[in-house]
N, C-alpha and C positions, 0 to 999 in steps of 0.2 A: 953535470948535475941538473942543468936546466932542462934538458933533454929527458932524463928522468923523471922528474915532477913532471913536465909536460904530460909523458907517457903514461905518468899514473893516475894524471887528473884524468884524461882520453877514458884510461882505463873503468876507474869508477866513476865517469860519467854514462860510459855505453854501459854500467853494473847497474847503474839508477834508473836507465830507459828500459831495461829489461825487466827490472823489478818493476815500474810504475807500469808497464805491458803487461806481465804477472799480473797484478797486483786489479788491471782492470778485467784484465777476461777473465780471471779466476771471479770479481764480482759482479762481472756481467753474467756468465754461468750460473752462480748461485743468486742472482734476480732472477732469471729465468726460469730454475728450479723451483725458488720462491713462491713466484706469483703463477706458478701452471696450478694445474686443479690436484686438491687433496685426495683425491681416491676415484676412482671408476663408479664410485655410486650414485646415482641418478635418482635417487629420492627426493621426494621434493622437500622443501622444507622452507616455511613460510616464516620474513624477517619482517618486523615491523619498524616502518620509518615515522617517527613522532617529530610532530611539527616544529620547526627550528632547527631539530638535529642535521647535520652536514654529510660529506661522504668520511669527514677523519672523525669525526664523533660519533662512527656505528662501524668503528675499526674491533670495538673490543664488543658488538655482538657477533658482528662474523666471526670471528676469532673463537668464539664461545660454541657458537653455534658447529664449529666444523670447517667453516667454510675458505678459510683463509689457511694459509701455515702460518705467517708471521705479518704481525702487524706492521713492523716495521718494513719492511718491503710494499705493503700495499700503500702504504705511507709513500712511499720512493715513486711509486707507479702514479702514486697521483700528483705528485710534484713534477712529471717528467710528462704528464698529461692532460695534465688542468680540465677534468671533463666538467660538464654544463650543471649550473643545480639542480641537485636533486629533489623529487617531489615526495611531501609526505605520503604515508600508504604503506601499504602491505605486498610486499612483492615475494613473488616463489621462485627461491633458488635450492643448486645439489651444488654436493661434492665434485662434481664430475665438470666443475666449470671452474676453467681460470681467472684470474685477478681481471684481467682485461672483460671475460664477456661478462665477471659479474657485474664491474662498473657500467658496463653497453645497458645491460639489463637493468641496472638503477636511473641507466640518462634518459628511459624515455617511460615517461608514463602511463602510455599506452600498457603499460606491463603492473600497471597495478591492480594488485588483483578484487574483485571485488568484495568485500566483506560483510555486507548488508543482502537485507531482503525487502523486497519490495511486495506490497499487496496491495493494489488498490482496485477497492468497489465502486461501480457505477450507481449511479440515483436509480433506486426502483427497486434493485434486488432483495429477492428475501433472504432468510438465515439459510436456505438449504443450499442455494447460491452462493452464498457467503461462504460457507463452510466447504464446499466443495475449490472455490479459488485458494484458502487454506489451506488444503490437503495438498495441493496441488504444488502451491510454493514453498510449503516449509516441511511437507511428510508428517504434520500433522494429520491426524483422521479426521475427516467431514465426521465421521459421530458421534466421536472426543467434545470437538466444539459445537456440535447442534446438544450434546449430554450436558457442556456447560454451560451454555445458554442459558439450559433450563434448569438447573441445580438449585434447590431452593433454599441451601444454605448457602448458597455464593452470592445467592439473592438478595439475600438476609444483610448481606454484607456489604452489600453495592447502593440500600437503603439509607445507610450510616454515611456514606459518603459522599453521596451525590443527589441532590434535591429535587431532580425531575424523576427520580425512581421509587415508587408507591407502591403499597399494597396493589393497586391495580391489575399490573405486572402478574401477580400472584393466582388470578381465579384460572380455576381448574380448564374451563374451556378450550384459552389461547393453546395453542400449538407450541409455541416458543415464547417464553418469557421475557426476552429481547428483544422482537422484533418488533421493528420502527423505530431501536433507541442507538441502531450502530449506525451512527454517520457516513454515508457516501463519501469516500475520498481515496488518496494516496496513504500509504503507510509506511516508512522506512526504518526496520527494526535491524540490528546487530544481527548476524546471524548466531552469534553464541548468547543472547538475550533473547531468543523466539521461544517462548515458553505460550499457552494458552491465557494463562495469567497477562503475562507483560503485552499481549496483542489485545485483547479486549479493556486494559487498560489505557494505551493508546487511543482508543478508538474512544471510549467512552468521555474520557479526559476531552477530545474532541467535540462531544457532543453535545458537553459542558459547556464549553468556550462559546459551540452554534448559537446553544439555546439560552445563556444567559443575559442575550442583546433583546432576549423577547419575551424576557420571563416578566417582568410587569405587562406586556401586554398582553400573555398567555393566561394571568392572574384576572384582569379587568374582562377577560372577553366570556365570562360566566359558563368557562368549558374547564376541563383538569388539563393537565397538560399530556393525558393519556388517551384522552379526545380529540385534544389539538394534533398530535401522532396519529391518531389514528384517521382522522378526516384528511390530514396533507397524503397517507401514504395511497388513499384511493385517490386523491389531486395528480398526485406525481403519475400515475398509469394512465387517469385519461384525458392529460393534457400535456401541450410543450411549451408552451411560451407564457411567460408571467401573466400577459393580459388575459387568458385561455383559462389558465390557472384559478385567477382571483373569481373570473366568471362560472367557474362550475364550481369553485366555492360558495358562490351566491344561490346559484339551484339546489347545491345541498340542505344550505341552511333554511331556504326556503322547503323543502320538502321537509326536512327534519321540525320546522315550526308548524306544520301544519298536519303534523305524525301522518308522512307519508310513507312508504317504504321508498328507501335510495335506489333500490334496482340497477344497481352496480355489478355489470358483468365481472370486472376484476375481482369483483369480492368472489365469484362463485367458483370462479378457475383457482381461486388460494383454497375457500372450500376443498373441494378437491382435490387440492395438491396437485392439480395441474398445469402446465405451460402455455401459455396464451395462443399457442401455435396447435396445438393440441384441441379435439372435440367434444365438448361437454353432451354427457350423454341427459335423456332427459328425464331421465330420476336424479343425475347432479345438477342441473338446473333448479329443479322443484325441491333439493332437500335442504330440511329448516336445520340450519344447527347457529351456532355463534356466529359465523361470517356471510354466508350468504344470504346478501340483502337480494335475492332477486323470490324469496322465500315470500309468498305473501300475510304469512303470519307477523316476519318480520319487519319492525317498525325501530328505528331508528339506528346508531352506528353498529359497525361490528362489535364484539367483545374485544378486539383488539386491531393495530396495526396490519395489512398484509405486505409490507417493505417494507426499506429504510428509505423515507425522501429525502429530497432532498431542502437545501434551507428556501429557496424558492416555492414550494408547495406549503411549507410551513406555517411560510409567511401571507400565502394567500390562504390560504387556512385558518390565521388571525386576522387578517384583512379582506375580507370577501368583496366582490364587486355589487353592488345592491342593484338587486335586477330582478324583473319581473315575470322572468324564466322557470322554467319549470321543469323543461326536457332539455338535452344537447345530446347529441351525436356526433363522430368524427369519422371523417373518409378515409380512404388510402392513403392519400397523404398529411394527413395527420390537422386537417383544417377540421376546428372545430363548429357545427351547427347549433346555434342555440333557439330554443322556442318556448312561446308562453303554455301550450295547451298540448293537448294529444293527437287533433288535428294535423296543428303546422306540423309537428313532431314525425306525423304517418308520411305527410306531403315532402317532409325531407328526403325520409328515408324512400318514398319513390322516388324521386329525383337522382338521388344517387346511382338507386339500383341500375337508372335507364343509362345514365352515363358511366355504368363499370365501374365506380367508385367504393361500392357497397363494400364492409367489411364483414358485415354481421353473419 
């Protein structure tokens, strides 16, 4: 009898090892089935990781999204694999990828894809510049945003809201009704937020922040702040360095007090709508309109801005160096000459010329 029970213990003990054998390859089988890839399609399809959420708390978007068969297995895979935190972001996964390289693809973040746009303007450039960096990064059109620029009901609208935007802005002459007023800088917009709207609110929201560190002293220095624009953006072209800066602002202001003409090359190449690299012919030299000061009818600033400066030129714009200059001139490399008369001013510019420096 003992012999029996022995025999039948044997018995359904080798019945339990078989089944608990059963029992694992049959669930190791359907883990493997599990966590392979849902289909053959390779479409991408882009999952968003919000900050704080984990790899078991973005079970039930894969899930949603396609990308998983079952949650509960990809749950098993990550208990049996403890992979590294995941970073928030927007990653691109398909169908055609299993449990294991979706997790690969979540552990590094090199695989986040980017979701913004970047646009950043340099100090100096004008709106045709602007709007062409524009086109360039978001497939908006350069003549979309040079048409909203100048749109006189968005104009209208930009009055209400922001204190350094005037009638000014408005005479018929200027070119672009913005320009001088889009801040130089970097710009990081959503790409599903890139509208013309939400980018030139960005920027001018900016320009707000620039200038309102100098609006009392844009106020006390008995110019508008559409002169103060427009004096820094001839600053910003023919000079580099702060002290440079504040000093051809002192020969402005002195030629401007004494109604001389400013005879500012830069103004004549914007005339023109020309590139500074480019040759002015000599009926654009000589012709009178709103910007070019080298017009000898013309006596004092442009009717407008020809860039956007930067806050540097602004600020030597509200702050001039007081100096008893009259003339300056700059070499090849960018060293400014300054002088009292027409004289020194001739004597420079021979000097330059002998030693190859001349740009003119």
């Amino acid at each position: 009898m003992n012999k029996r029970r022995k025999f039948s213990f044997k018995k359904f003990a080798l019945f339990l090892i078989v089944l608990i054998v059963l029992i694992v390859v049959g669930f190791l089988g359907l883990y493997k089935l599990q966590t392979g890839a849902v289909s053959g399609d390779t479409k991408t399809i882009s999952v968003t990781v919000d900050k704080g959420n984990n790899y078991f708390t973005i079970s039930k978007v894969l899930k949603e999204n396609g990308l998983i068969k079952s949650e509960f297995f990809y749950k098993v895979f990550l208990k049996f694999h403890k992979p590294e935190n995941i970073e928030a972001g927007t990653y691109e996964l398909n169908k055609a990828m299993t449990v294991s390289e979706i997790v690969e693809t979540l552990c590094n973040k090199s695989n986040i894809k980017d979701t913004s746009v970047k646009l950043t303007f340099r100090e100096g450039l004008n709106i045709r510049q602007m709007a062409n960096i524009v086109e360039e990064k978001t497939g908006i059109s350069a003549d979309d945003f040079i048409a909203k620029v100048s749109d006189g009901s968005y104009i209208d609208s930009l009055k209400n809201k922001y204190w350094f935007i005037t009638d000014a802005v408005k005479n018929s002459e200027i070119y672009y009704n913005l320009e001088g007023y889009l801040y130089p800088d970097t710009y990081i917009l959503e790409k599903d937020d890139v509208t013309l709207d939400s980018i030139l609110t960005k920027i001018l929201d900016n320009t707000d922040k620039k200038l309102s560190g100098l609006k009392s002293s844009i106020e006390n220095s008995g110019y508008t702040v559409h002169e103060i624009l427009t004096l820094a953006s001839l600053i910003e072209l023919e000079a580099v360095t702060e002290s440079d800066r504040a000093q051809v602002a002192g020969v402005f202001y002195n030629r401007l007090n004494n109604k001389w003409s400013l005879g500012s090359d830069v103004t004549t190449y914007y005339a023109a709508k020309k590139s500074m690299t480019e040759r002015l012919t000599k009926s654009e030299l000589n012709s009178c309109n709103g910007y070019n000061t080298r017009c000898t009818s013309m006596r004092g600033l442009p009717v407008g801005p020809i860039d956007n400066p930067s806050l540097s030129s602004i600020k030597a714009a509200v702050n001039p160096t007081d100096t008893d200059c009259y003339y300056f001139v700059a070499d090849s490399e960018k060293k400014v000459y300054f002088t009292r008369n027409a004289n020194e001013h001739a004597a420079i510019i021979a000097k330059l010329k002998k030693e190859g420096k001349w740009i003119g």
